[in-house]
N, C-alpha and C positions, 0 to 999 in steps of 0.2 A: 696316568696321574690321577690323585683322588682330588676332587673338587666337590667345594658346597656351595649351593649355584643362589646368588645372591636375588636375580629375580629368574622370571620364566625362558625358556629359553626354547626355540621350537627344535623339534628334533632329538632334543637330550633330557630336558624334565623343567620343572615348576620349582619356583624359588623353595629354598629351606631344604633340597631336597641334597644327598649325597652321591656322585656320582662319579666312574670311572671313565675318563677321556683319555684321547694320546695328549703326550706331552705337547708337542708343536699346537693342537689345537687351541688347550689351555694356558699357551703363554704366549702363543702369537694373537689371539681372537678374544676370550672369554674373559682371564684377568686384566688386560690392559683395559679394556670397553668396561670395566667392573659391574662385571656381569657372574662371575665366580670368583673362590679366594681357596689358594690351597687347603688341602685338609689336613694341615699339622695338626700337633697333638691338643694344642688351646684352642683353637678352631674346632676341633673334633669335640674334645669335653664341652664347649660356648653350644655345640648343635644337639649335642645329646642333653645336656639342662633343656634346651629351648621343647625339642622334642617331647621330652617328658612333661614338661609343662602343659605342650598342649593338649597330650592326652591326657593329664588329667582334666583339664578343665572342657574336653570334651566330654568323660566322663557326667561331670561335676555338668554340666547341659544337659545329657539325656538324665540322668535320675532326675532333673527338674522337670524333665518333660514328662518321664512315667507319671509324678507327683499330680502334674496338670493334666494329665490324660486321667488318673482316677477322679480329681474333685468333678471332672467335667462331664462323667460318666452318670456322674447324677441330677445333671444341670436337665431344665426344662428351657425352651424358647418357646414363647408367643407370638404370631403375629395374625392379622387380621385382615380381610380382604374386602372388597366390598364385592355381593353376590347378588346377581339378578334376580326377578321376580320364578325363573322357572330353571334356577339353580347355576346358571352359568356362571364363572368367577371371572372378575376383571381385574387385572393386572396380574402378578405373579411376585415371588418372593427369591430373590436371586441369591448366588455364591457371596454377594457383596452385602447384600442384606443382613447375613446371618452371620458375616464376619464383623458386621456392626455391633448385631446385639451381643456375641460372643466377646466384643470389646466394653461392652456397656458391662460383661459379669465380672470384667477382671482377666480374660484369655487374649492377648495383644500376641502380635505377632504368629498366629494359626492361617492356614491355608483349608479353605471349604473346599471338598471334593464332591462338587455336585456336575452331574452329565447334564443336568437340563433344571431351569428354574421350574419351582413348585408353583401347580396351578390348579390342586385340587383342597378343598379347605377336608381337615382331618391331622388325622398325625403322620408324622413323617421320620425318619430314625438318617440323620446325615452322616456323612463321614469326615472327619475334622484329621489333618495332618498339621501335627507339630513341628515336623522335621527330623534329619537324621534319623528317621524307619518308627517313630512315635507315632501311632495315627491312633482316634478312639474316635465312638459314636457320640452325638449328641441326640435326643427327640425336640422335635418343632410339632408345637400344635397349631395347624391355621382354622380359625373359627370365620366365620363371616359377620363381618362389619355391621353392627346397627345403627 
């Protein structure tokens, strides 16, 4: 029997999803628990609108993201550190740091893909994940503190 599984289910698939089960399974277990609903024909056309819907507006997501991935491509970050007499740097400037200032440009909702906080003052070139496979670079320049 074809079933559209109303939430996730372990074993057979994730809500939204279209799936073929045995019959006994699907009307002794899945529909009563409404957990699936047969997949007649208005069922069927309700999940292909739904479907289509989200791919477009997953779409309609990533070209927001290219959009943000190129303004961002030319953004500069500053930050400042304060630098001892015989050049050591005290403190450092983290993944949460730079997801601040990148929120102070206008970029909310990004992910900094940094291995290790910055601890040397100069420029640095980050790597900024948007989501769903959008990543681009930003430059950070650390100057020392006067």
């Amino acid at each position: 029997m074809k079933i559209v599984l109303l939430k996730d289910v372990k074993g057979i698939g994730r809500r939204d999803e279209m799936r073929e089960v045995s019959d006994g399974y699907a009307r002794n277990l899945l529909i009563p628990r409404k957990l699936a609903l047969p997949a007649t024909p208005q069922v069927q056309a309700a999940w292909e609108r739904r479907r289509a819907k989200r791919e477009q507006e997953q779409e309609e997501r990533i070209a927001a993201f290219h959009e943000s991935a190129k303004k961002l491509g030319g953004a500069k970050l500053q930050f400042s550190l304060k630098v001892g007499e015989k050049g050591e740097v005290f403190g450092s400037v983290s993944d949460k740091d730079i997801e601040g200032a990148l929120e102070r440009e206008g970029f909310s909702n990004v992910h900094v893909l940094l291995r290790h906080p910055l601890k040397t003052v100069g420029d640095h070139t980050i790597e900024v994940d948007f989501g769903d496979g959008v990543k681009s670079s930003v430059a950070a320049t650390i100057t020392p503190e006067s």
